[in-house]
Every structure is written in structure tokens, then in C-alpha cells.
C-alpha positions in Angstrom: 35.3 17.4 25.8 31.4 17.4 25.1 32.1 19.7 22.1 34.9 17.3 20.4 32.3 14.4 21.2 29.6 16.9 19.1 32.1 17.2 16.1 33.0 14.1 15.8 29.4 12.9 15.6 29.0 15.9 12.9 31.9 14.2 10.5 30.7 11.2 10.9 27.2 12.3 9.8 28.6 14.1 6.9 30.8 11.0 5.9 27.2 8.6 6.1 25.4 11.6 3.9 28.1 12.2 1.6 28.7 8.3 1.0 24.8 8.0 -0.1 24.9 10.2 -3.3 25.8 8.2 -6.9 29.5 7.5 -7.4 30.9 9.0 -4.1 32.2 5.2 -2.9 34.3 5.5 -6.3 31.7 3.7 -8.6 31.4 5.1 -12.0 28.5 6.1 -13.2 28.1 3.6 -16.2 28.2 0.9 -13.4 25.3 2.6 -10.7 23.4 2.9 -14.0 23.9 -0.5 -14.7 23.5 -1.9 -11.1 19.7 0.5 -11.5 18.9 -1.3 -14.5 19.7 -4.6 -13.2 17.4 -3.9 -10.2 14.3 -2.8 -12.5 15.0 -5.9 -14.9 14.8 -8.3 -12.2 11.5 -7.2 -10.8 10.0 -6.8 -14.2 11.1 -10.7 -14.6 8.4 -12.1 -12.6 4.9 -12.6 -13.7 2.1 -10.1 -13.0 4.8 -7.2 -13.0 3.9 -3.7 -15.3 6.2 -1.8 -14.1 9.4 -1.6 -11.8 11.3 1.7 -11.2 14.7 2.2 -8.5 14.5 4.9 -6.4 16.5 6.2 -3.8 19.8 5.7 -5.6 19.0 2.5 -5.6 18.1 1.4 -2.3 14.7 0.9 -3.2 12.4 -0.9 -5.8 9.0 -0.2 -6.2 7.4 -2.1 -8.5 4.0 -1.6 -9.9 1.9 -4.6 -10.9 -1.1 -5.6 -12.4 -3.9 -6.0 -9.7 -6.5 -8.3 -11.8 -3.5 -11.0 -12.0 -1.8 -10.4 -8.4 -3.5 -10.2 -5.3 -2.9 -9.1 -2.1 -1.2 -12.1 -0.8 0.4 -13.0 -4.0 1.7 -9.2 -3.6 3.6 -10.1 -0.3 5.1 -13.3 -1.6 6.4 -11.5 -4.7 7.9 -8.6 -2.8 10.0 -11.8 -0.6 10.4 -13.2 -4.2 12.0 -10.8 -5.7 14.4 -9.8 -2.3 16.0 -13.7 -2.8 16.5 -12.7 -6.3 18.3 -9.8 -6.0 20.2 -11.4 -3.1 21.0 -14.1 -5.2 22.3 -12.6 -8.2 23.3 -9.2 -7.6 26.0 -7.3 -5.4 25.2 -4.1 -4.1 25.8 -2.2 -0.5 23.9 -2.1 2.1 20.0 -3.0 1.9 16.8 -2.7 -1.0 13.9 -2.4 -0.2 11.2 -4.0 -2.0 8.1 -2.0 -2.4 5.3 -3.9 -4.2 2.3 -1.4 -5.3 -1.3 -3.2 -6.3 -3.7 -0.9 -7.0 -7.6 -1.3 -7.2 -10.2 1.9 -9.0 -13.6 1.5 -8.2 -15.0 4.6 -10.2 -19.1 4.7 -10.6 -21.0 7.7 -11.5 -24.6 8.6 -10.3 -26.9 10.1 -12.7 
């Protein structure tokens, strides 16, 4: 019994893996291209944005932006900004993650 238990756990497994790869729930490619743009050009939308990329077949956005005009806590309310827009005006399965990078170089040189 344990070992039909253990291969049903395996399909199932296979089934979640498989269903994560680009156009195995029958969506064409054109469209998960589209549905990555989409995500990109809504984070690039907001102000303070540079850049905004989709990763993980699109369950994650991180998006780069420009740390003299956002700041730390202006970073956390645009991550939550950009989630409501993405909820609002796209469909999509599952979840995204939002992934907001602000990035500060302090570079000196002793002489």
C-alpha cells in the first residue's frame, strides 16, 4: 500500500513540474510572450522605475529602479503598487511575485 501512496505522490509531483514550464497548460507561445511583456510594461509604468524584467516564467517581476528618486519605503509601497495593478488588469495563474531592487554604490578611493 505505502508504495502506491509513494507513486502517486511521484505523478502528482511530475504533473505540478511539468505544468510549470511555458505552454504545457496549452498556452501558445505568442500569448506567454505577451502575458511577459504585459508584466514588464506594467512595472516600468510607474515612476522611478529603470528597469523591470519577468523571471521565472513569469511568476516573478523584479524590477530595478532608480535609488536617487525611490527610497526605501517608497520601494515597499511600489512593490504593493504594482501587485494591485497587475491584479487589476491582468489574468494569469497562480501568484507574482514582486521583487523591487534599489541599489546604493558608495565607491571612494584612498590615495
Amino acid at each position: 500500500m505505502r508504495h502506491r501512496a509513494q507513486t502517486a505522490c511521484v505523478y502528482v509531483t511530475q504533473d505540478a513540474i511539468s505544468g510549470a514550464r511555458p505552454g504545457a497548460r496549452r498556452e501558445s507561445l505568442e500569448r506567454y510572450i505577451k502575458r511577459l511583456e504585459e508584466l514588464e510594461s506594467v512595472a516600468k509604468s510607474f515612476e522611478g522605475v529603470r528597469q523591470a524584467y519577468a523571471v521565472e516564467a513569469g511568476r516573478e517581476v523584479r524590477v530595478i529602479v532608480d535609488a536617487q528618486r525611490v527610497d526605501d519605503r517608497s520601494s515597499l509601497k511600489l512593490a504593493r503598487d504594482i501587485a494591485i495593478q497587475i491584479e487589476e488588469t491582468m489574468t494569469y495563474p497562480g501568484e507574482i511575485k514582486i521583487t523591487v531592487l534599489r541599489e546604493i554604490r558608495a565607491v571612494e578611493y584612498a590615495r
